[in-house]
C-alpha positions as CSV (number, residue, x, y, z in Angstrom):
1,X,120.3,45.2,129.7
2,X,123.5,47.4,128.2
3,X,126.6,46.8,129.7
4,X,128.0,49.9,130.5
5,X,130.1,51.4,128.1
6,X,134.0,51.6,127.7
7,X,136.5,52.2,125.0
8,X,137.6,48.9,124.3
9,X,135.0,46.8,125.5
10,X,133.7,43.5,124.0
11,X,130.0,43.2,123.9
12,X,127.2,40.4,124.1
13,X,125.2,39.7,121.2
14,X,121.9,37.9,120.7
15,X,121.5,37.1,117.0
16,X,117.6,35.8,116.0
17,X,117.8,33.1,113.2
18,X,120.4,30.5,112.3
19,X,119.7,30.4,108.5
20,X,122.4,31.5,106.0
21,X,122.5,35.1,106.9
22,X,122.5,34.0,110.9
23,X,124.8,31.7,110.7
24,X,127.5,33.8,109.3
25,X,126.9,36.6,111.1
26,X,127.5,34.3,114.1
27,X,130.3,33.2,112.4
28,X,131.8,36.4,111.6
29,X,131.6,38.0,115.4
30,X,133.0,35.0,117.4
31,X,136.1,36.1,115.1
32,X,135.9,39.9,116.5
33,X,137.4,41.2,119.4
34,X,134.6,43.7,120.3
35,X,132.0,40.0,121.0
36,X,132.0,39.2,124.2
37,X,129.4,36.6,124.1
38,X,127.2,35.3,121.1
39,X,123.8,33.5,121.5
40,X,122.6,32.1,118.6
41,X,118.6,31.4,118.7
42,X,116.2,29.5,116.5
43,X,112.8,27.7,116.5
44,X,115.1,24.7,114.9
45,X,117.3,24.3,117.9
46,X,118.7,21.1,116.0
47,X,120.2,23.7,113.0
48,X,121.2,26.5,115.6
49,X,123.5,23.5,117.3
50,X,124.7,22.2,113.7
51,X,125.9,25.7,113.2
52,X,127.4,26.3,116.7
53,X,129.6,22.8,116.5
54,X,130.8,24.6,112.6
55,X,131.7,27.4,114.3
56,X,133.5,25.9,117.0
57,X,133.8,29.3,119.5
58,X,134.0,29.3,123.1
59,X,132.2,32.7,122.6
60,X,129.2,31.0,121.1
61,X,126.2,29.1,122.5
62,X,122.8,27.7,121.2
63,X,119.4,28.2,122.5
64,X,115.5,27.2,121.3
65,X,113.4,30.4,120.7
66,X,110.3,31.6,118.9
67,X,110.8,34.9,117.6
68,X,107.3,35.4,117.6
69,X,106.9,34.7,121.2
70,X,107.6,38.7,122.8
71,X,108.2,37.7,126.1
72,X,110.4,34.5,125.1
73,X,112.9,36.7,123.3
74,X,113.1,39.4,126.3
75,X,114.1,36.6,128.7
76,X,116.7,35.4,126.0
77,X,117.9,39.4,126.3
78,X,119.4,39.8,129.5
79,X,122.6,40.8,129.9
80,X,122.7,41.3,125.7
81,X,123.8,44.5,124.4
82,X,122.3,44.1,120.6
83,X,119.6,42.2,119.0
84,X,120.7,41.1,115.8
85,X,117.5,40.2,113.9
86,X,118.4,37.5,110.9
87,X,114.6,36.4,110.8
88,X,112.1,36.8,108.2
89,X,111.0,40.5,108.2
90,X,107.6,39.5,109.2
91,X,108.9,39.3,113.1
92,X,110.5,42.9,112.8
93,X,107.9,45.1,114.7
94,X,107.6,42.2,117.9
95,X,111.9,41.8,117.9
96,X,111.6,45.7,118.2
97,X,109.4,46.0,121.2
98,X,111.1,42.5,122.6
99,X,114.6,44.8,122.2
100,X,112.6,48.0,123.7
101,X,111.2,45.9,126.8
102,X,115.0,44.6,127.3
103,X,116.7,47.9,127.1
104,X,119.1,46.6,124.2
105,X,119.6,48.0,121.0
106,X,118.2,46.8,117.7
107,X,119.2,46.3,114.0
108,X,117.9,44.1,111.4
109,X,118.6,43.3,107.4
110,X,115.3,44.1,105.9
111,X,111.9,46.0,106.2
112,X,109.5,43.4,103.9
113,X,107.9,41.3,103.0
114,X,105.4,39.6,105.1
115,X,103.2,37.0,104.3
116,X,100.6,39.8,103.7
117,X,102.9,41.1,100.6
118,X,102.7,44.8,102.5
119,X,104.5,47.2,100.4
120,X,107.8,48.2,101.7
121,X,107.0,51.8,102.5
122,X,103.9,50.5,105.0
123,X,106.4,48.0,106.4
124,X,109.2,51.0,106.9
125,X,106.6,53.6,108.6
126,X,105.7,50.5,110.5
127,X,109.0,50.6,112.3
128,X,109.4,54.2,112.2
129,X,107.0,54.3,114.6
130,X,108.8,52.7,117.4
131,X,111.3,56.0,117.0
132,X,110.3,58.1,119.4
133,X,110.7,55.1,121.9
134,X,113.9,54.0,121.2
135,X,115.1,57.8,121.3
136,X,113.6,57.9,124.6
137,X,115.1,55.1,126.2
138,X,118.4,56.3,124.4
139,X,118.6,53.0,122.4
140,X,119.1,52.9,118.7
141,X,117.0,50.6,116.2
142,X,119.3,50.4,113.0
143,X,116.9,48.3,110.2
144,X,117.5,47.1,106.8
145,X,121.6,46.8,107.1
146,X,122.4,44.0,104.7
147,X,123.8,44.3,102.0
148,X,120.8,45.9,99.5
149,X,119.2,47.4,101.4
150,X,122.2,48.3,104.4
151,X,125.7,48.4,102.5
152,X,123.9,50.3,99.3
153,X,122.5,52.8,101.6
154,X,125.7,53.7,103.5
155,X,127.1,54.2,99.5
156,X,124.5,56.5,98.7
157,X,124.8,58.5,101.4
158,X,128.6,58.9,100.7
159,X,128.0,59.8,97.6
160,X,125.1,62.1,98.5
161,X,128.1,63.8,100.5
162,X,130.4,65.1,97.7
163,X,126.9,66.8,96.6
164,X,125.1,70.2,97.7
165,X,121.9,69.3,96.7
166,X,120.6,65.7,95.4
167,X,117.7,66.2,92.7
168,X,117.7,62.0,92.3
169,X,119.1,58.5,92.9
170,X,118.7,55.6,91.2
171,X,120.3,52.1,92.0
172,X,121.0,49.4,88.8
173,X,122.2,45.9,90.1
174,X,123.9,43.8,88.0
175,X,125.2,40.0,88.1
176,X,127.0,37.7,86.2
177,X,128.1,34.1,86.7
178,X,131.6,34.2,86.0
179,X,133.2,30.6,86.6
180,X,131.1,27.5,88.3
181,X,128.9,24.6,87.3
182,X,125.7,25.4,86.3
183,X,123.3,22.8,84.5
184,X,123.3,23.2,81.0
185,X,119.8,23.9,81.0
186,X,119.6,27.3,83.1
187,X,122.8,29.0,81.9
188,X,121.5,31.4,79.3
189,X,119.6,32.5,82.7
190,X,121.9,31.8,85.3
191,X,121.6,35.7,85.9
192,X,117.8,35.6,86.1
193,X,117.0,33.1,88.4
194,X,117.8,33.5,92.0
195,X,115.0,31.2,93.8
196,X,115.8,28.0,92.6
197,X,119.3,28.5,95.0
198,X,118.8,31.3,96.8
199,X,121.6,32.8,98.6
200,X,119.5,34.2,101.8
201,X,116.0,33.4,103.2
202,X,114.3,31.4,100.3
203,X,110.8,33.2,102.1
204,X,112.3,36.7,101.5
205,X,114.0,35.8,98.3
206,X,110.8,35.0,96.8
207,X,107.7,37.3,98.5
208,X,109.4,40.6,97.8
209,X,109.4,39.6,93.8
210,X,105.4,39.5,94.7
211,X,105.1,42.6,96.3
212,X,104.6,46.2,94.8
213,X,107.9,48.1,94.2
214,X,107.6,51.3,95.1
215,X,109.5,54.7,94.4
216,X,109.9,58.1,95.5
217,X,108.5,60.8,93.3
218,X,108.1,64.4,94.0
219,X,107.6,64.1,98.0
220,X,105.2,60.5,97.9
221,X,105.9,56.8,97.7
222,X,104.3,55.4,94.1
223,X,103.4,52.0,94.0
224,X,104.4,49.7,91.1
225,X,103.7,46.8,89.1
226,X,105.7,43.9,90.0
227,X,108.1,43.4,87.2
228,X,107.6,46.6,85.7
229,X,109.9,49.5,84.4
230,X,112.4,46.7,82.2
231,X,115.3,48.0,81.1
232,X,118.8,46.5,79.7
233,X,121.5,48.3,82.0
234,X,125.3,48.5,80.8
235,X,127.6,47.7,84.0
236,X,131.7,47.5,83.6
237,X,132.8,44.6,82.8
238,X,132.9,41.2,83.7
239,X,128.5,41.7,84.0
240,X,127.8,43.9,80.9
241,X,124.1,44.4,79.6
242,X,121.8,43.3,81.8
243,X,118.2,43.4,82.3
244,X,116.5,44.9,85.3
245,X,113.3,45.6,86.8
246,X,111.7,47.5,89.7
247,X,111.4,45.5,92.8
248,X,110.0,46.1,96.5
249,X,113.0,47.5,98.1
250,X,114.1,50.0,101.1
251,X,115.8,52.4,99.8
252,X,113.8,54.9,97.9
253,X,111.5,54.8,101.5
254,X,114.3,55.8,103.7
255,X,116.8,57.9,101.9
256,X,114.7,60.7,101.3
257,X,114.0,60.8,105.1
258,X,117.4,60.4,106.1
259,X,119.7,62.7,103.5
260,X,118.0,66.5,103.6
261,X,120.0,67.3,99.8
262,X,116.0,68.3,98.5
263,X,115.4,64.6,96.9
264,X,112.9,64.8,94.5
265,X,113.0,60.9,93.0
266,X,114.7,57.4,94.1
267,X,114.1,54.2,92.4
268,X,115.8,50.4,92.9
269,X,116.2,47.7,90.5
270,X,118.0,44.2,90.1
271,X,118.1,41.5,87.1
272,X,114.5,40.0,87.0
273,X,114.1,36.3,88.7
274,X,111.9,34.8,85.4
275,X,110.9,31.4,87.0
276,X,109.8,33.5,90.6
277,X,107.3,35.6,88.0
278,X,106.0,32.3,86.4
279,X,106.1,30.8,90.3
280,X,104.0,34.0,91.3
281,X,101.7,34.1,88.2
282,X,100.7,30.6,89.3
283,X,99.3,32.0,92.4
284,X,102.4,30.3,94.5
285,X,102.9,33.7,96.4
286,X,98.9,33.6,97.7
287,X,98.0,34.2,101.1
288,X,94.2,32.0,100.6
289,X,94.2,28.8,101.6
290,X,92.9,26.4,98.6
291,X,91.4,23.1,98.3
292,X,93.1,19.7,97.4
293,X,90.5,16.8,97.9
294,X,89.8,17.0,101.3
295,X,92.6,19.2,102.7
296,X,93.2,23.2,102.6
297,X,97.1,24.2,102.1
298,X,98.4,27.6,101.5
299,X,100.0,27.7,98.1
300,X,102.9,29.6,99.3
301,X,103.6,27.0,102.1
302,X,104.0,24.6,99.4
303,X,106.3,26.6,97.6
304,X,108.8,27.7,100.8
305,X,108.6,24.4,102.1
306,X,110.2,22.7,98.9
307,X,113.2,25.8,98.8
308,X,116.3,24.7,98.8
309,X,117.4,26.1,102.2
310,X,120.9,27.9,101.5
311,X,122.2,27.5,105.2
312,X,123.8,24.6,104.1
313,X,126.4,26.5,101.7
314,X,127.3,27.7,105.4
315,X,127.6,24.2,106.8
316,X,129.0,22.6,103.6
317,X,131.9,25.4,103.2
318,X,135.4,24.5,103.6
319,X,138.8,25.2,102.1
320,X,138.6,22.2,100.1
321,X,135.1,23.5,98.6
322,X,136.3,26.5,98.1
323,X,139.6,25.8,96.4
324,X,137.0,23.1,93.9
325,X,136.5,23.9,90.1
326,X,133.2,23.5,90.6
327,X,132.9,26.4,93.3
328,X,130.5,29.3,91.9
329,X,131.6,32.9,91.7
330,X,129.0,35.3,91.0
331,X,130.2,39.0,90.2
332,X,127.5,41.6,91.5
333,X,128.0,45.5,90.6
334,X,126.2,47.8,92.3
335,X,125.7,51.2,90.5
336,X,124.3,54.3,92.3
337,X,123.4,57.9,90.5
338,X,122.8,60.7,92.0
339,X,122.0,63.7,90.7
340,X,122.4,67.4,91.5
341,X,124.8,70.3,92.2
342,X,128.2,70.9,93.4
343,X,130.2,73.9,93.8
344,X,131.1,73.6,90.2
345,X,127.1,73.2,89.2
346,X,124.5,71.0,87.8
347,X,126.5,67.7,87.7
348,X,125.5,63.4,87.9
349,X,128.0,61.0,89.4
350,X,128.0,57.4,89.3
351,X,129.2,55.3,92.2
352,X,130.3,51.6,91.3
353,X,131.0,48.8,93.9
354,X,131.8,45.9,92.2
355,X,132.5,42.1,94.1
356,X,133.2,38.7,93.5
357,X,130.9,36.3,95.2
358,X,133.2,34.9,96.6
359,X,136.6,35.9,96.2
360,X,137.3,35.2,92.2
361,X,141.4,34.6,93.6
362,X,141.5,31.6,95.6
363,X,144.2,32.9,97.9
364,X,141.8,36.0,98.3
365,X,139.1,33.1,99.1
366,X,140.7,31.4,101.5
367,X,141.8,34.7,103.7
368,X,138.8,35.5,103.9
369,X,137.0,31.9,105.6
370,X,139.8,31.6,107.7
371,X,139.0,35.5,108.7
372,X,135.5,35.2,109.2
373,X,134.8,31.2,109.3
374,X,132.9,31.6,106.0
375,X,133.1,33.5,103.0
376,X,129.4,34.1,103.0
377,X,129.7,37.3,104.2
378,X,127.6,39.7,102.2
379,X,124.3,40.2,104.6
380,X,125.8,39.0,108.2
381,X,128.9,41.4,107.6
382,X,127.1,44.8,107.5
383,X,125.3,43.5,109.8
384,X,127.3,42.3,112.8
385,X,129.1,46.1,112.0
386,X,126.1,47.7,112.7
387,X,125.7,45.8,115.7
388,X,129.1,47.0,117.2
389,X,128.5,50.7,116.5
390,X,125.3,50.5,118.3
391,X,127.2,48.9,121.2
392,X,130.2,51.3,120.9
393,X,127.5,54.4,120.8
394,X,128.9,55.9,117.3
395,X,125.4,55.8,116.0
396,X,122.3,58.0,116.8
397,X,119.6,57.1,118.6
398,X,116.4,56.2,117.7
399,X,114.9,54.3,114.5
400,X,117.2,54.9,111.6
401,X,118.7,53.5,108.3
402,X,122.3,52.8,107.8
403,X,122.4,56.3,105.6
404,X,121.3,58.2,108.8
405,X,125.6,57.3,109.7
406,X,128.0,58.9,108.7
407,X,129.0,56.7,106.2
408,X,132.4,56.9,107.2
409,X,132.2,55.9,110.3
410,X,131.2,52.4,109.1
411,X,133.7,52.0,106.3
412,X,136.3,52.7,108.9
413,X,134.8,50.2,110.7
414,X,134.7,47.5,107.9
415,X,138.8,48.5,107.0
416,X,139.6,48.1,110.6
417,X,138.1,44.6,110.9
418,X,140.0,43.5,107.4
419,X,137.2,44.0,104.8
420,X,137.9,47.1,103.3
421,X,134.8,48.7,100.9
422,X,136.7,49.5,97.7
423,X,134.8,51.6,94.8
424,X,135.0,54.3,92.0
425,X,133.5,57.2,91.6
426,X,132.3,59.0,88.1
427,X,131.8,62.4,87.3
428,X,129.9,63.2,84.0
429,X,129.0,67.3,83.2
């Protein structure tokens, strides 16, 4: 049930999943003065204490819980102010009505996948339909506010914002691995291969490289071949070229809904994971059961099963780990264009966020663990943001993507807690 609101006040938060996105968002509010109270729930109640003793806050507890079981998570919900769902996507729609049944408000980090390989604007419209609900009971659902989707979207719409009118947007990601030690074998494609150590859920990491990427062209979503649309991509410096695909992402399904510029096409792409394609053209991203001898197995149970799970870059972290040679820095650009008019006319800017995974300056690195308990920040930051504005009440009600903000409003939010969103702007005539 909400806590009655008060300038000031520090809220209670129940954060679903204690995998490497979880974890660090737990990690990240026991360090904020607006949490109250953190609950950290898992199925693996053995991980959600391994995280809890790292984290080492009075503010923070541990519980068992299935998020699949409704009724479990509304009993888990009293007295919480905000869901915070870090679970695979495929939970989103019962965490929604668990949050709706609770009176609490909602926000998650991604719409898709699902084991089903929905594409992302079926998954979206899925959630949208809880809006009039929420709006209802005065509640606000805030999904897909990671990092991409979530951080991207709150760019976009600031950018949308120096414009009259938005004709399109298109979003180019770009990585490099700038310093760390990578076997011999995979560097030419260190950039190109994200599943073999994924960074956030291995499950999502992998399914939404199987699912049709979709666009928005001329008023409809058009779906995509996987893999399609591959382009090189010149981003600033330290990335450079880089190849990138379409993908199955968020932001071409909610952007048009939520900025009314007259948007008449929005794409996404990111560098192309080559040994998830291969993986997928094997038939490891299959729903089907097969047969082995005498047994049935899903192939894609096989697959997540043998994923390195990347919570343990949480647990592992230290100073001393992060002050190592051997520590990996990845540098990941974000461009967004928009096009359209300003007062001046027809014109296309280019927004460019560009960040060290983590911090490339090791004083840098180590301000920012000992501000947050980890510098693994990029998904459960955003996040645990979006969690506080819906318990502060900056937000509107309803279902809604981070763009629906005003993007302001959550960069002031960011600066204020000591992570400042720094980027450039281009204008080209």
């Amino acid at each position: 049930m909400l806590t009655e609101m008060v300038l000031g006040m520090a809220f209670n938060f129940l954060v679903i999943g204690a995998g490497a996105q979880g974890a660090a968002c737990a990690s990240i509010l026991s360090k904020l003065e607006e949490a109250n109270k953190i609950v950290l729930a898992d199925i693996n109640i053995k991980l959600a204490n391994k995280v809890k003793d790292k984290i080492k806050s009075e503010k923070l507890s541990a519980i068992k819980i299935d998020a699949g079981n409704k009724s479990q998570v509304i009993n888990s919900l009293k007295n919480m102010d905000v869901l915070i769902n870090l679970a695979p996507p495929r939970y989103n729609i019962t965490l929604m009505r668990a949050a709706l049944d609770a009176q609490t408000h909602y926000i998650d980090t991604a719409s898709g996948p699902n084991y089903e390989l929905y594409s992302i604007d079926k998954m979206v419209l899925e959630q949208m339909k809880l809006d009039p609900e929420f709006e209802k009971k005065d509640l606000t659902a805030i999904i897909s506010c990671g990092s991409t989707p979530g951080l991207s979207n709150i760019l976009a719409r600031y950018l949308c914002d120096t414009l009259n009118r938005v004709s399109k947007i298109k979003f180019r990601v770009g990585t490099k691995l700038v310093k760390g030690d990578v076997p011999e074998i995979i560097k030419s494609i260190a950039e190109y291969t994200e599943i073999i150590s994924p960074s956030w859920s291995p499950e999502v990491s992998f399914l939404y490289r199987a699912t049709q990427p979709v666009i928005y062209q001329d008023g409809i979503y058009k779906h995509l071949e996987p893999y399609s649309g591959l382009e090189e991509y010149h981003f600033p410096e330290p990335v450079g070229n880089c190849l990138n695909t379409f993908v199955d992402h968020e932001e071409p399904i909610t952007l048009p809904k939520f900025i009314d510029k007259g948007i008449r096409y929005v794409d996404y792409k990111n560098p192309p994971d080559i040994i998830a394609w291969a993986l997928i053209k094997l038939g490891f991203a299959n729903n089907e059961p097969i047969e082995i001898g005498d047994c049935k197995i899903i192939p894609r149970d096989v697959l997540l099963k043998l994923l390195r799970q990347p919570v343990h870059d949480f647990l592992d972290e230290d100073i001393e780990s992060l002050t190592s040679d051997e520590t990996n820095i990845i540098c990941e650009i974000i461009v967004i264009e928009a096009e359209g008019e300003d007062n001046d006319g027809a014109v296309k800017k280019k927004l460019i966020y560009k960040n060290f995974i983590p911090p490339i300056d090791i004083k840098d690195r180590i301000q920012l663990y000992n501000k947050f308990g980890t510098t693994k920040i990029q998904v459960g930051l955003p996040a645990a943001v979006g969690a506080i504005l819906c318990a502060e009440k900056k937000v509107p009600t309803g279902v809604i993507a981070p763009e629906a903000v005003d993007p302001n409003i959550f960069m002031d939010k960011f600066e204020r807690i000591g992570f400042p969103i720094d980027f450039e702007i281009e204008t080209i005539r």
